[in-house]
C-alpha positions as CSV (number, residue, x, y, z in Angstrom):
1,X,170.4,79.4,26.7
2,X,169.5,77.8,29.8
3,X,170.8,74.4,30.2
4,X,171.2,72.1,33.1
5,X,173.2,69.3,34.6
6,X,171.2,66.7,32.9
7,X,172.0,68.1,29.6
8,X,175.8,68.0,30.9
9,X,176.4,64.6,32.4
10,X,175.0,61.4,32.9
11,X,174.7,58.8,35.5
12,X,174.2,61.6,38.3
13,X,174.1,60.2,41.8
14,X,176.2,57.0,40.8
15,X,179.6,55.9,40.4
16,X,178.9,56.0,36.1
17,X,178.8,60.1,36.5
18,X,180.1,61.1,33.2
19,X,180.3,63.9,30.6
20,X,177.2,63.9,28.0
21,X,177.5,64.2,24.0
22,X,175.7,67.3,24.8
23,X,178.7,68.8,27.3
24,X,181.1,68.6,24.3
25,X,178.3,70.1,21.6
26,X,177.7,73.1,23.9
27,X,180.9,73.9,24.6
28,X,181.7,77.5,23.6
29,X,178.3,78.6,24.1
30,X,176.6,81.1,26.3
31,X,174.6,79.5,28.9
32,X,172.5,79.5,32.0
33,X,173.7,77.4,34.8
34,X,171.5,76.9,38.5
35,X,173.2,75.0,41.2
36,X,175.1,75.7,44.6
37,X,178.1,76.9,45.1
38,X,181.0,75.2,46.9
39,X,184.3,76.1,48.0
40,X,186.8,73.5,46.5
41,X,189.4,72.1,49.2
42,X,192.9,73.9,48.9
43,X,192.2,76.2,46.4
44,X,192.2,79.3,47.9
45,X,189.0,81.0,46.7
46,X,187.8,78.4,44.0
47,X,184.7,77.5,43.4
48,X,182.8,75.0,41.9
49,X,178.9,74.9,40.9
50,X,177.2,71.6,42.2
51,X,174.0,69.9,41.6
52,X,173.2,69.4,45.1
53,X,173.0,71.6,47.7
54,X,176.1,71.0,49.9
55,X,177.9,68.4,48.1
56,X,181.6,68.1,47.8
57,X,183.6,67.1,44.7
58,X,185.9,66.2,46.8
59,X,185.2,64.5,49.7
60,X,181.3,63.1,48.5
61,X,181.1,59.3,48.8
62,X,179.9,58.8,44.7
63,X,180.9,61.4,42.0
64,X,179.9,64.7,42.0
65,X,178.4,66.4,38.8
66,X,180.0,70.0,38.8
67,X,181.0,72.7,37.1
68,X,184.4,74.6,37.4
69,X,184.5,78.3,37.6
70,X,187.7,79.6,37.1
71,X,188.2,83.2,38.3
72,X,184.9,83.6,39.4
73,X,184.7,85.7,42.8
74,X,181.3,85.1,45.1
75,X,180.4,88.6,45.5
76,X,177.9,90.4,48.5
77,X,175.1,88.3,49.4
78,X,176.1,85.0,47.3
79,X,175.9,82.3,49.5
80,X,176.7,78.5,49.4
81,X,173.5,78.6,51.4
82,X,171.6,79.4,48.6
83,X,170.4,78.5,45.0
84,X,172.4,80.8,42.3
85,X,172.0,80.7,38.8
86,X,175.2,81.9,36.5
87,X,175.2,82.7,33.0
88,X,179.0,82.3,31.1
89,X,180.4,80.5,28.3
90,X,180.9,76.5,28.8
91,X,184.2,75.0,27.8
92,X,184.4,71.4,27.9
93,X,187.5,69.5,27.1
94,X,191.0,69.1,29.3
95,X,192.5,72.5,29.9
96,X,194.8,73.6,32.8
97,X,194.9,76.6,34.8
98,X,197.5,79.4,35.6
99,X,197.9,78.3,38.6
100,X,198.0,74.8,37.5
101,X,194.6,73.4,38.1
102,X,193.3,71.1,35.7
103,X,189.2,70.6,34.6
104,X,187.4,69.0,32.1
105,X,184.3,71.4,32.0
106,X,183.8,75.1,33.1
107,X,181.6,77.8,33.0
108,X,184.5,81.0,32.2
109,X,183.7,84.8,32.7
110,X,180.9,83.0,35.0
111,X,179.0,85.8,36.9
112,X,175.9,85.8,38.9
113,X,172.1,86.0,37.2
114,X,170.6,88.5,39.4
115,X,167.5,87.4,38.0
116,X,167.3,84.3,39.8
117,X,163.1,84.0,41.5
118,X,162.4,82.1,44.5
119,X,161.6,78.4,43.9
120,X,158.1,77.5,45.0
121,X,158.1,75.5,48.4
């Protein structure tokens, strides 16, 4: 199913970023996910999926809408650079990491669509 960061928050671009109803209804469902990838700030490999191409959860002057991916490894020729789509299951609610990293929404056993076509202009 693809789905996209409208169907998962509200209130994008502003300081009212928020979880939808539909973030919570699709959790545990297979999906399809495009955004950029970013690197997330002390984490040692971590990424995130973002809306917009270059911006930081964690440094971005209004709230980011993104997507945790835990264990998820950027593999040859995956760029931040670059548009990706990802297909995994979402998993919305509070949940903490082995390493003790906490998120609210994530995309797990995310892996790269290598399906993905070139966007027109």
């Amino acid at each position: 199913m693809n789905v996209g960061f409208d169907d998962l928050f509200t209130g994008r671009g502003s300081d009212e970023l928020a979880f939808s109803e539909r973030a919570a209804a699709l959790s545990g469902a297979d999906v399809e996910i495009r955004g950029w990838l970013v690197p997330l700030h002390g984490e040692g490999g971590r990424y995130a999926l973002v809306d917009t191409p270059g911006a930081c959860p964690d440094c971005a002057p209004v709230p980011v809408a993104a997507v945790q991916l835990p264990g998820f490894r950027a593999g040859a020729g995956v760029t931040t650079a670059s548009p990706v789509r990802l297909r995994g299951r979402l998993s919305y609610g509070y949940a903490r990491a082995a390493d003790g990293s906490g998120s609210f929404l994530r995309l797990e056993s995310a892996r790269v669509d290598t399906g993905l076509r070139a966007s027109p202009g």
